[in-house]
C-alpha angles and dihedrals in degrees: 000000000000108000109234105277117233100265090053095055091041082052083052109051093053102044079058097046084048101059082171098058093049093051092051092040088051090049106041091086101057088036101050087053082042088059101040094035113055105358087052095051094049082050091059101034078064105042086056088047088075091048124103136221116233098232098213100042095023090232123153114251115215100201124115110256129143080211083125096041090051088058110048085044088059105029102101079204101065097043085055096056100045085051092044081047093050097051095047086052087042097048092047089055098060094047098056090040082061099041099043091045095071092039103048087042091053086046100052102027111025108021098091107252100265077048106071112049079067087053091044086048082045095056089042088050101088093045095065082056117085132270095232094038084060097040096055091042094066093040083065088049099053089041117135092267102004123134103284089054089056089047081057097045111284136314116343089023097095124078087260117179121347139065100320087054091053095048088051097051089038089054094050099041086057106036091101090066097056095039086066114046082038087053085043099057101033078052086067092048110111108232085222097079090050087059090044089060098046091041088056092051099252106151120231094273085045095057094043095045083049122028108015091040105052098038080050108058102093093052090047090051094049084058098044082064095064094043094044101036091046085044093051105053094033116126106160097062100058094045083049096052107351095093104203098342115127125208116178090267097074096046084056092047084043094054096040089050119021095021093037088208112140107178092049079049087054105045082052089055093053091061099069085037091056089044087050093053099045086046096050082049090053097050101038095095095055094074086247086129094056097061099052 
């Protein structure tokens, strides 16, 4: 084996001595594709939001203009569809918030120890399946007369085709990402504190309004990112089960296809990405970056 020649130990040695330079040098790779990747596309996603359509040849127009963003401004439309995007994001979060607290708990506190890495596989599961295959499903299941309207009483009981239908498959579709960050956290609650409470007589709501919960807000709020973020910027499920309801994420779909009209496309992308911004910002101080 050839010994290091003298310039490499020399490089070495300083690299060593320069804790600053290795680490740049280690990260320059996976930043630089960070940077042209995904910033770059944002860049660009915003540059073309201030474009323009010619209305007779249907060319881009790359000229500066807040025409879109007039529009969108002004169009009662299009504020009733971020706010009816927002509240579907908003409402899915809290189901899957409900319905992930009792499960990760019984997974971390009750389930007996071999038990939990195969309710942790269980929770993965549906995630290995694919989107569509799940989407449909449940479009089966909501069907006029499918099996949910006989569990109501019989066809056009059930909740059928619409917005409750789209918060229930995107709630399902998510759950997973709340169950974990909620398991993770309640995992690193010491089971002391669980006992203090009992033994000072604190009921079980009690326990859980004043001692689970609030050991447990930044992990619920990490997971409220997935769940409201992937909510947010969804556009199959609700073609697969929404009826006529329309998020943010179709009118994009509808602009980049049918209209062929790329910078209003784009204006109406930058509006779940501001909401995602100004939501990661509200919820910083809370430690929710930190578990992700």
């Amino acid at each position: 084996m050839t010994a290091p020649s003298t310039v490499d130990r020399r490089i070495s040695a300083w690299l060593h001595r320069h804790a600053g330079v290795r680490l740049a040098a280690l990260l320059a790779a996976p930043l630089t594709w960070l940077v042209l990747a995904y910033l770059g596309t944002l860049a660009v996603l915003l540059v073309s939001a201030f474009w323009t359509v010619n209305g007779f040849t249907g060319d881009v127009v790359r000229q500066p203009t807040l025409d879109n963003f007039r529009t969108l401004v002004t169009g009662e439309v299009y504020r009733a569809v971020t706010l009816r995007t927002v509240g579907v994001a908003a409402a899915v979060t809290v189901v899957t918030a409900l319905v992930a607290l009792p499960m990760a708990f019984y997974m971390a506190k009750v389930a007996p120890p071999r038990s939990r890495r195969w309710l942790v596989v269980a929770v993965l599961t549906p995630l290995w399946a694919s989107y569509l295959v799940k989407a449909y499903a449940w479009r089966v299941l909501l069907a006029n007369g499918g099996p949910i309207d006989s569990l109501f009483g019989g066809p056009g009981h059930g909740p059928g085709y619409g917005l409750p239908a789209t918060v229930i498959v995107l709630s399902y579709l998510w759950l997973p990402y709340m169950i974990l960050p909620l398991y993770a956290g309640l995992e690193r609650l010491p089971d002391s504190l669980l006992e203090a409470s009992a033994d000072l007589g604190a009921r079980n709501w009690r326990t859980l309004r004043s001692v689970v919960l609030p050991m447990i807000v930044p992990s619920l709020f990490a997971g409220s990112i997935f769940t409201f973020s992937l909510s947010l910027g969804d556009y199959i499920t609700v073609q697969i089960v929404g009826g006529k309801t329309q998020l943010l994420g179709n009118l994009v779909y509808a602009n980049i296809g049918a209209a062929n009209n790329l910078p209003f496309a784009a204006a109406l992308a930058t509006i779940p990405v501001l909401i995602m911004v100004i939501y990661l910002v509200a919820v910083r101080r809370s430690g929710a970056l930190e578990e992700l």
